[in-house]
C-alpha positions as CSV (number, residue, x, y, z in Angstrom):
1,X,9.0,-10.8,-24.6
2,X,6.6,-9.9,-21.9
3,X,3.7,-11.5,-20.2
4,X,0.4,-9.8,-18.5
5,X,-3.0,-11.1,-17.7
6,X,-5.6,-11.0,-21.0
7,X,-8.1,-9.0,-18.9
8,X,-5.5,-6.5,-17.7
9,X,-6.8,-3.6,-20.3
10,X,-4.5,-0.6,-18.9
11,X,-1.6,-3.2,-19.5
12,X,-2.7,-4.0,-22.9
13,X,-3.1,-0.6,-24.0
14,X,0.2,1.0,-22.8
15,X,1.8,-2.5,-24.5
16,X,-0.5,-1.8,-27.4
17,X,0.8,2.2,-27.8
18,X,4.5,0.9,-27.1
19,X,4.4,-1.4,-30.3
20,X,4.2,-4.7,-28.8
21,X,2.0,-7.6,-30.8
22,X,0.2,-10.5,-29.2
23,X,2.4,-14.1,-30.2
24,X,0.0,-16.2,-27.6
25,X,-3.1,-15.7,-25.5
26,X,-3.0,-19.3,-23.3
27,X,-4.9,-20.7,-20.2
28,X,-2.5,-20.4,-17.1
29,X,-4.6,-21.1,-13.7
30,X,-1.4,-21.4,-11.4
31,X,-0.5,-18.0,-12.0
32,X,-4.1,-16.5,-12.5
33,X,-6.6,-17.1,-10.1
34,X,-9.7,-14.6,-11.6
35,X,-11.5,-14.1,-14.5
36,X,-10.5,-16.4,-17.6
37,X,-7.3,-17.5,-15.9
38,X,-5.6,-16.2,-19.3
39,X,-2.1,-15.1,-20.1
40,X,-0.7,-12.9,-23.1
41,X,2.7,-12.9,-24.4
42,X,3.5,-10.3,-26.3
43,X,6.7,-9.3,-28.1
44,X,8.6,-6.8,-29.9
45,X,10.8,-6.3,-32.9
46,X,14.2,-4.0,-32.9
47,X,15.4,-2.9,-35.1
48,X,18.8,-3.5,-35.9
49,X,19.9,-0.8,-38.4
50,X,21.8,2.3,-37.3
């Protein structure tokens, strides 16, 4: 699981191209002071078989 700021869109696409999927988008205004105050957390799945 990682975190980064909705309105970061570099983040989101190097996340996006590294197959990580959006769980939650939700408000967080102690940790972001601009724009929507918005977090992401995104995740992703491995896969276990070898």
């Amino acid at each position: 699981m990682i975190e980064r700021h909705e309105e970061n869109l570099a983040s989101a696409g190097m996340m996006k191209n590294a197959g990580f999927t959006i769980y939650e988008t939700f408000h967080d205004p102690d940790k972001r002071s601009s724009g929507r105050q918005n977090s992401v957390v995104l995740g992703y799945i491995l896969d276990n078989e070898l």
